[in-house]
C-alpha positions as protocol buffer text, in pm:
chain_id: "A"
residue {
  index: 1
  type: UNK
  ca { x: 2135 y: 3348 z: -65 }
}
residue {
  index: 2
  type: UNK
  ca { x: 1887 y: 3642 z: 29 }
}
residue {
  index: 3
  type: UNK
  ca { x: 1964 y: 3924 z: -98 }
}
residue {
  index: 4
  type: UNK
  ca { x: 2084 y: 4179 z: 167 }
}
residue {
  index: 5
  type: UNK
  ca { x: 2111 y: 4482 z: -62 }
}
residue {
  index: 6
  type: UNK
  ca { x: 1710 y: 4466 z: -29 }
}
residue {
  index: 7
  type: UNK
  ca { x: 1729 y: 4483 z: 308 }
}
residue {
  index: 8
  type: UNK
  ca { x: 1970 y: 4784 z: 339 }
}
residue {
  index: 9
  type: UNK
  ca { x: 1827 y: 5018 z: 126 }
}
residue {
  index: 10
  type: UNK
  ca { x: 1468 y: 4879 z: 29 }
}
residue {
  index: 11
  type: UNK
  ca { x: 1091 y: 4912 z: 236 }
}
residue {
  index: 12
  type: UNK
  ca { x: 1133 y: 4858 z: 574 }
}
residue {
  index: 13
  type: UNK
  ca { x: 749 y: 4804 z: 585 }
}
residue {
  index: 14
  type: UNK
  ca { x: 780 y: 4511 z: 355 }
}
residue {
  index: 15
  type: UNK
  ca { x: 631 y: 4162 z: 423 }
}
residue {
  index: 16
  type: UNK
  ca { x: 849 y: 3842 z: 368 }
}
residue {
  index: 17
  type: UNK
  ca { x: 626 y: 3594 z: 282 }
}
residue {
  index: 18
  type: UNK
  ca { x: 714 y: 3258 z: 353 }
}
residue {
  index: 19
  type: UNK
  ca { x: 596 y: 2948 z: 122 }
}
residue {
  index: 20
  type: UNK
  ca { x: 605 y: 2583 z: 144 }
}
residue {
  index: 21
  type: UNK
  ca { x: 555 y: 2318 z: -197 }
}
residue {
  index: 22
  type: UNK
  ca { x: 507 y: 1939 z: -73 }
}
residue {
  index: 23
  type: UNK
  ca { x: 472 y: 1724 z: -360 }
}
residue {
  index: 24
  type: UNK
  ca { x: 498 y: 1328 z: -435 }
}
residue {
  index: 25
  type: UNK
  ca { x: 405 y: 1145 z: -736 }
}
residue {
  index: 26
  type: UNK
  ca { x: 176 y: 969 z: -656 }
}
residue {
  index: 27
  type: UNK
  ca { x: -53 y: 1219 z: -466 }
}
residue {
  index: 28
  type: UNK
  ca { x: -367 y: 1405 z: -611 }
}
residue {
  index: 29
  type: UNK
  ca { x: -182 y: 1757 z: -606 }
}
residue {
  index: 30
  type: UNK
  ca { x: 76 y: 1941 z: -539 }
}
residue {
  index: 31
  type: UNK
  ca { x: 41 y: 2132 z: -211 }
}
residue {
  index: 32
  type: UNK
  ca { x: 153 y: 2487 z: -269 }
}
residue {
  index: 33
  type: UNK
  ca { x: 103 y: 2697 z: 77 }
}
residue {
  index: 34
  type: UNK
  ca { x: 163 y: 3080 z: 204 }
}
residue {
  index: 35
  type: UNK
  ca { x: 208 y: 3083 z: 582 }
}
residue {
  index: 36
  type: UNK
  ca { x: 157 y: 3465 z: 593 }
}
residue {
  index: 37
  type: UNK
  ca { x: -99 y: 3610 z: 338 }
}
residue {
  index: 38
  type: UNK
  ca { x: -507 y: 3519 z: 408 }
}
residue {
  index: 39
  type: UNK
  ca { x: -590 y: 3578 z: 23 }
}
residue {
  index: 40
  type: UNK
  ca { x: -329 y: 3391 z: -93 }
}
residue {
  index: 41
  type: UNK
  ca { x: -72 y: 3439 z: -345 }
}
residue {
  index: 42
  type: UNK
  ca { x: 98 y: 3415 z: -726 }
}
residue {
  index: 43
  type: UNK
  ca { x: 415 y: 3417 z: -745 }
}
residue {
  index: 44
  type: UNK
  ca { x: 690 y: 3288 z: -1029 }
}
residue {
  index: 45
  type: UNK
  ca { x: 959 y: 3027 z: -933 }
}
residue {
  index: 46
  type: UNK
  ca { x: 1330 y: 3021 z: -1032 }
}
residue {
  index: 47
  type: UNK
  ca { x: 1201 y: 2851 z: -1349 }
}
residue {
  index: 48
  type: UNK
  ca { x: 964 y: 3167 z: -1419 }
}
residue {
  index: 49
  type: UNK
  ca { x: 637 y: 3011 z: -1430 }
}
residue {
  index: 50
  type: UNK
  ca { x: 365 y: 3141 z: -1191 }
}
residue {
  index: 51
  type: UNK
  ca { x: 221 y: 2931 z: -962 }
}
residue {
  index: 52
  type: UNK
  ca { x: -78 y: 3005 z: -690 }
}
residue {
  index: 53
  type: UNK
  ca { x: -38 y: 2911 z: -317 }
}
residue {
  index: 54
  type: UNK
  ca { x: -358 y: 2891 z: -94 }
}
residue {
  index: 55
  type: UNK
  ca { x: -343 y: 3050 z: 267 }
}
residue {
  index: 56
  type: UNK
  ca { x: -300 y: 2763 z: 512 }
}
residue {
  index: 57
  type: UNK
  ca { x: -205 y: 2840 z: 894 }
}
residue {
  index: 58
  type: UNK
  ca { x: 144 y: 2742 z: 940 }
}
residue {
  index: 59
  type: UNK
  ca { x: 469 y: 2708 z: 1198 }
}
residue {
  index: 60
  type: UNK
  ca { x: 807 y: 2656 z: 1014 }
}
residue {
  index: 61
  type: UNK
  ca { x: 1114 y: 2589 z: 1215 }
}
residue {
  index: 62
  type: UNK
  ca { x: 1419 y: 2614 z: 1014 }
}
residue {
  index: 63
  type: UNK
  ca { x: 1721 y: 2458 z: 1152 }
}
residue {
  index: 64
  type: UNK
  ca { x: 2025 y: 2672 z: 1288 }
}
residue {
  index: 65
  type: UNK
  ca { x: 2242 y: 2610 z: 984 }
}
residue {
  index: 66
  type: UNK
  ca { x: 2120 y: 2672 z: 637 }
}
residue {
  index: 67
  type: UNK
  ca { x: 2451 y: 2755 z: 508 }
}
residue {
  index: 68
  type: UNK
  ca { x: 2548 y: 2392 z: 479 }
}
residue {
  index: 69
  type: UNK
  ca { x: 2383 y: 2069 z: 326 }
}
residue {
  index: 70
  type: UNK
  ca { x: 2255 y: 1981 z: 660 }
}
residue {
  index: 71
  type: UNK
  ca { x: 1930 y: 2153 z: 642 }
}
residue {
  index: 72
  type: UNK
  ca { x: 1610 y: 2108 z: 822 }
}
residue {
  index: 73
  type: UNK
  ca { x: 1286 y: 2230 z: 884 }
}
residue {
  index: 74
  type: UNK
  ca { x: 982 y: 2139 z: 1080 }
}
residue {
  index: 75
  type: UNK
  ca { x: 680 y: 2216 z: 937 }
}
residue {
  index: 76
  type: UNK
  ca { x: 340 y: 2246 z: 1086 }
}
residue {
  index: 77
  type: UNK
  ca { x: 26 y: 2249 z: 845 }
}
residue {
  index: 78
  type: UNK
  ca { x: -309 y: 2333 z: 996 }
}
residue {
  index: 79
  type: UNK
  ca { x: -670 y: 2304 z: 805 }
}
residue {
  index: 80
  type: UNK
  ca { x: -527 y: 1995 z: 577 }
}
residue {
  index: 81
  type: UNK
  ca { x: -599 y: 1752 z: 830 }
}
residue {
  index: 82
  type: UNK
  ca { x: -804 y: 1535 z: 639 }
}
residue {
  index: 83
  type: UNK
  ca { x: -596 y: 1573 z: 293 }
}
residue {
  index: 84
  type: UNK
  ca { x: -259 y: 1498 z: 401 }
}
residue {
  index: 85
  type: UNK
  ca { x: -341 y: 1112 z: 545 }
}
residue {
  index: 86
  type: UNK
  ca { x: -525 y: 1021 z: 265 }
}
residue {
  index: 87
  type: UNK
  ca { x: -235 y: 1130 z: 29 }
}
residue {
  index: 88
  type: UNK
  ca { x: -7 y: 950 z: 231 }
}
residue {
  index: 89
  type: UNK
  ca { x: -217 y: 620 z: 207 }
}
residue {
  index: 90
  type: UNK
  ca { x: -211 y: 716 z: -144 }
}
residue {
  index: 91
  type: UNK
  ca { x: 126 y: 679 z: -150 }
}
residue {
  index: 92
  type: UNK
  ca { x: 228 y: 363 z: 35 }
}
residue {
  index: 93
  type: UNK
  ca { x: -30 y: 207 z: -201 }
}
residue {
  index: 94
  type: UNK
  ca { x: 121 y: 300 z: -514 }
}
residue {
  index: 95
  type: UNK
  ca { x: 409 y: 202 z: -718 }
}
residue {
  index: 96
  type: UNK
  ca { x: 578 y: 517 z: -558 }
}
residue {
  index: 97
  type: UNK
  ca { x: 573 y: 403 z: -172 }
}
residue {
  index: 98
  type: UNK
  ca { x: 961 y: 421 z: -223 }
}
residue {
  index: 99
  type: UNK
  ca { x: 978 y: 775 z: -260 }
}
residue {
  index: 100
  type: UNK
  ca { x: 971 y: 971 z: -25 }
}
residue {
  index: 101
  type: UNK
  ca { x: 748 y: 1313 z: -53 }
}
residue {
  index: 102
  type: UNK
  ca { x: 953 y: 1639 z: -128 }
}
residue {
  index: 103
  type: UNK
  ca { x: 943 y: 1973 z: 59 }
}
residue {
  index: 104
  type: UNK
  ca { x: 1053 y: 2333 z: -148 }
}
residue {
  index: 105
  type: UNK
  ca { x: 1043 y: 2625 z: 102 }
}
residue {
  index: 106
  type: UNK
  ca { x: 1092 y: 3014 z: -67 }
}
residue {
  index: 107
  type: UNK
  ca { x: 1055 y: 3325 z: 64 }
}
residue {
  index: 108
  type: UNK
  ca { x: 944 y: 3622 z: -104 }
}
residue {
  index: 109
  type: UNK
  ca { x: 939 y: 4007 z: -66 }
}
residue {
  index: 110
  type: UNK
  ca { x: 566 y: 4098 z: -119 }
}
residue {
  index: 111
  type: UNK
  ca { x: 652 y: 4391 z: -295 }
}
residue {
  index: 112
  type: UNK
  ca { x: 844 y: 4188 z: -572 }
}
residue {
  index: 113
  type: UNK
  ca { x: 650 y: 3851 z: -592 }
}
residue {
  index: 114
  type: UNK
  ca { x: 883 y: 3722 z: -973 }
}
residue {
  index: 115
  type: UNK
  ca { x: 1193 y: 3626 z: -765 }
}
residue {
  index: 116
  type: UNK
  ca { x: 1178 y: 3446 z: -408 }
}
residue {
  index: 117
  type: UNK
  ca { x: 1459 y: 3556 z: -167 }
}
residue {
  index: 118
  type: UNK
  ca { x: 1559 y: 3229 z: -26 }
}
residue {
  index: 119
  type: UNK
  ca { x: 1502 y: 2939 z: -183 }
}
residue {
  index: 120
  type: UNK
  ca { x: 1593 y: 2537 z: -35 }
}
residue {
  index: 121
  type: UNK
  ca { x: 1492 y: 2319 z: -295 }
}
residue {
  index: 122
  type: UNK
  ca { x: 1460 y: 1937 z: -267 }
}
residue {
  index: 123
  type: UNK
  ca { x: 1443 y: 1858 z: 102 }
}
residue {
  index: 124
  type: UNK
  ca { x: 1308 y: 1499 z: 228 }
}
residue {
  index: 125
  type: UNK
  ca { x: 1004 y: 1429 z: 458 }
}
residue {
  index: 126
  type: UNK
  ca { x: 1130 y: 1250 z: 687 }
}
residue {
  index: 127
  type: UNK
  ca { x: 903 y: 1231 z: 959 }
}
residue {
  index: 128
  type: UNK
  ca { x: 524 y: 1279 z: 940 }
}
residue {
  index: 129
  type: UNK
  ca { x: 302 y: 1329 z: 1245 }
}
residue {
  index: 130
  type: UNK
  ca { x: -56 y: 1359 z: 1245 }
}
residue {
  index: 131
  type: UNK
  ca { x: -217 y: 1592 z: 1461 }
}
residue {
  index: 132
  type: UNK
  ca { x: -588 y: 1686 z: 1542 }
}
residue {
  index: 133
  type: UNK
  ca { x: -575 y: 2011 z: 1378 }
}
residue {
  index: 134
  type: UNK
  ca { x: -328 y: 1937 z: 1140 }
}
residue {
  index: 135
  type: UNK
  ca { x: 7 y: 1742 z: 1051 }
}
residue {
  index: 136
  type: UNK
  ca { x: 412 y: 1824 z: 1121 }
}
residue {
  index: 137
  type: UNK
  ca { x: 678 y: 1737 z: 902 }
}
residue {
  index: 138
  type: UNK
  ca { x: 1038 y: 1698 z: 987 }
}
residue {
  index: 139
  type: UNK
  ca { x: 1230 y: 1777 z: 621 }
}
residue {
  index: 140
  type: UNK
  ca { x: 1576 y: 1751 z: 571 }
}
residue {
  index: 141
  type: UNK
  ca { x: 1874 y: 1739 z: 287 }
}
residue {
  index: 142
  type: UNK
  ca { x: 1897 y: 1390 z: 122 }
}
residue {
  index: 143
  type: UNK
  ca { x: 2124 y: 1172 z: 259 }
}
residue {
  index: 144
  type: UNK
  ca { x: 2352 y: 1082 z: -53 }
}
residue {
  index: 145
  type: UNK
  ca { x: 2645 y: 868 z: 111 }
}
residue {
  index: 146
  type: UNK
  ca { x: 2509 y: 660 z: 365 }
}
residue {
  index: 147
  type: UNK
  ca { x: 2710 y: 311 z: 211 }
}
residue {
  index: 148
  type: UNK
  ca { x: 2978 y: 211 z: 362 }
}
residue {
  index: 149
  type: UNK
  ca { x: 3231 y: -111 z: 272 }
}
residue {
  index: 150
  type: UNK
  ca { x: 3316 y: -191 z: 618 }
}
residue {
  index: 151
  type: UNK
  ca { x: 3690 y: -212 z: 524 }
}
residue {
  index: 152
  type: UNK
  ca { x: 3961 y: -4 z: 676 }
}
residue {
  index: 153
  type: UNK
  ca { x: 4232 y: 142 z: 467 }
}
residue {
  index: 154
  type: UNK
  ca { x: 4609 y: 190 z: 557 }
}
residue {
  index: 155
  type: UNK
  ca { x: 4878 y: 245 z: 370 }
}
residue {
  index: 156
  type: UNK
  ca { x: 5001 y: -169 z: 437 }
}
residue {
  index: 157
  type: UNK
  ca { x: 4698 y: -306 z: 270 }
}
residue {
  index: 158
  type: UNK
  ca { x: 4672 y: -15 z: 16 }
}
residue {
  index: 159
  type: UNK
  ca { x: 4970 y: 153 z: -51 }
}
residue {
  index: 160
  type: UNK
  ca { x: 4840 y: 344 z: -369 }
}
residue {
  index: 161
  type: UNK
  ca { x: 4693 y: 556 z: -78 }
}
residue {
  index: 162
  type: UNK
  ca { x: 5108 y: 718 z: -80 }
}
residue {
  index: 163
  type: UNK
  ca { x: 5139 y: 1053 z: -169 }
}
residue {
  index: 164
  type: UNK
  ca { x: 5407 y: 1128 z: -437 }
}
């Protein structure tokens, strides 16, 4: 939840800086990336360790409703053309190609870089496609019940299903 009382009574010549961590087991690093500051930035996660991100030219698209657990957001990286295929073919060859890779987006006020102002932890890549300047990935919640049992309940075949 950002944090509105900022807003109303803080800098109004602050920058929100907006940063993206894609990470997978199996790849050589952990990508941390600042779509908004050319030097690049430390800042300290919710965990309060202090991690660097490198300036990388990027378009994020979140999706209308990040209020809910359907959230998404489309992501594209410039300058890493190169990297991000070879991690991916680094991970479809190991014993990882299962997992999927995972997207953490924060934002943070520049003038207080020790506590990001939104924060969506744990989102999927979904969709990867390469581009000649770059790569965009489609990230969204994971899907947790996707099962289903294929019966139909009523209250003649179960009639535990009765309220008292």
């Amino acid at each position: 939840m950002p944090d509105y009382n900022y807003w109303l009574s803080g800098n109004p010549d602050d920058v929100r800086l907006l940063c993206v961590e894609v990470s997978h087991p199996a790849w050589s690093k952990v990508y941390r990336l600042v779509q908004n500051h050319a030097d690049g930035i430390t800042v300290q996660h919710e965990n309060t360790s202090s991690y660097d991100y490198e300036y990388v030219p990027l378009t994020i698209q979140r999706g209308t409703n990040s209020d809910d657990l359907d959230q998404e957001i489309t992501i594209g990286v410039g300058d890493l053309g190169e990297d991000f295929p070879a991690e991916l073919k680094r991970a479809r060859d190991s014993q990882y190609s299962d997992i999927r890779p995972t997207l953490n987006y924060r934002e943070y006020n520049l003038s207080d870089l020790t506590k990001p102002q939104v924060t969506i932890l744990g989102l999927e890549v979904t969709d990867y496609e390469p581009k000649i300047e770059g790569a965009v990935f489609v990230c969204r919640a994971k899907q947790m019940n996707l099962t289903k049992t294929g019966e139909v309940y009523t209250l003649d075949n179960t009639p535990t299903l009765r309220g008292f």
